[in-house]
N, C-alpha and C positions, 0 to 999 in steps of 0.2 A: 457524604460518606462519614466523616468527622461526629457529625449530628445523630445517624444513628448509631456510631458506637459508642458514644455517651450515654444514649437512650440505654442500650442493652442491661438484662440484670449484670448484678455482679457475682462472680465467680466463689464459689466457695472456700473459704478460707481454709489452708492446707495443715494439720496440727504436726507439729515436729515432733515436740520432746517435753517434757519438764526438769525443772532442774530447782537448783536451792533449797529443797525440804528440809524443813527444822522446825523441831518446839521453838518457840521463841518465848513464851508465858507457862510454867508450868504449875499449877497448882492442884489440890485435893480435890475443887469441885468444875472448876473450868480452867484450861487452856487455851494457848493459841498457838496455830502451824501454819507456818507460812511456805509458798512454794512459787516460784515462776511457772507458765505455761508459754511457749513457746510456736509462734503460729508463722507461716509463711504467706502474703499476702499476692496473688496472683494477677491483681487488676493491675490495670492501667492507672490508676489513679488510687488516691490515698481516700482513708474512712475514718471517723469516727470511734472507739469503743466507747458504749453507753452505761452497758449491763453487766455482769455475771451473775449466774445463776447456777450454782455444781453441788452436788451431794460427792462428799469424798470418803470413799472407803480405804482399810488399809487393813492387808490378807481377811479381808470378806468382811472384817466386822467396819461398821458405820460409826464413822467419827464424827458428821458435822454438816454443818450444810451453809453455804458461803451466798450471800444473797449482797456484792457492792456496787454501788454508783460510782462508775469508774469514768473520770474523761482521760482517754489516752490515744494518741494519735495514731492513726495507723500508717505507715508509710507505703508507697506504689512498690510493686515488684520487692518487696525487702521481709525480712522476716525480723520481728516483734516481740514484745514475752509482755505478757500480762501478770502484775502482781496478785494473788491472792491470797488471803486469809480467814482462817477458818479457825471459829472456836467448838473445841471440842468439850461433849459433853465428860467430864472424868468417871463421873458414875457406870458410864457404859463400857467405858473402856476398861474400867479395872474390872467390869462384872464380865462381859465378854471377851478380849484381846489384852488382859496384860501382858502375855507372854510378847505380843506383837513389839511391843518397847524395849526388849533384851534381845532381839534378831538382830544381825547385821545386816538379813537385807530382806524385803519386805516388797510386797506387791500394791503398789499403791492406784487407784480406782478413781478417775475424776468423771462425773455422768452429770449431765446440765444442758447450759445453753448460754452462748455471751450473746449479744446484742450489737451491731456495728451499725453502721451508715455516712450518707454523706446528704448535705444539705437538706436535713430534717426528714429523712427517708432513710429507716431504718429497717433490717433483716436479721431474725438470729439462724446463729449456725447450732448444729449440733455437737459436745464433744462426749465422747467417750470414750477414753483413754485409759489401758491401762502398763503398766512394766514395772519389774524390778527395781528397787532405789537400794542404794547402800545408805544404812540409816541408824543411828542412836540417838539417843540422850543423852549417854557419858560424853 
């Protein structure tokens, strides 16, 4: 019994929340923003992250597209947050959403895919998230 529920796929990973968003780099022609993504791991056993893969938007205009080779452990039953950062293009941003940078609170948009596994057998999940952030520069 043991044997095949080890066999079995594994269960899709549950997305909570994000949290931490901030410029951390801001300059005229590129930035960087960084944010946790916060996942709930529902297996039996721990995985792997390999990948992320997210295009982030924030209130509809497109900031960026976050492509890193992440190793980060995933723990059984526990819930996890994945580091990302994303550089932003400035050009687009001041052409279409600067107003977005002087809101306090903002819709922010992550649509992608991470990468997970265990023992060289790997599966992505899909995320597509979006909510409210309380958020500035000042």
């Amino acid at each position: 019994m043991a044997i095949l529920a080890s066999c079995s796929s594994p269960k899709d990973l549950e997305f909570k929340e994000y949290n931490n968003l901030k410029l951390d780099k801001v300059g005229f022609s590129t930035s960087t923003l960084k944010m946790n993504l916060q996942y709930y791991n529902p297996n039996n056993f721990g995985m792997d992250l390999k990948r992320t893969e997210l295009d982030i938007y924030i209130d509809s205009t497109f900031l960026g597209h976050t492509s890193q080779e992440l190793q980060v452990f995933i723990p059984k039953k526990e819930v996890f947050t994945i580091p990302i950062k994303v550089d932003l293009d400035m050009k687009n941003l001041f052409k279409n959403g600067l107003s977005t940078l002087f809101n306090k609170e903002v819709l922010v948009r992550a649509i992608g895919t991470i990468k997970v596994g265990k023992a060289g057998v790997y599966k992505n999940f899909k995320v597509d998230y979006s909510g409210k952030q309380q958020f500035s520069i000042f």
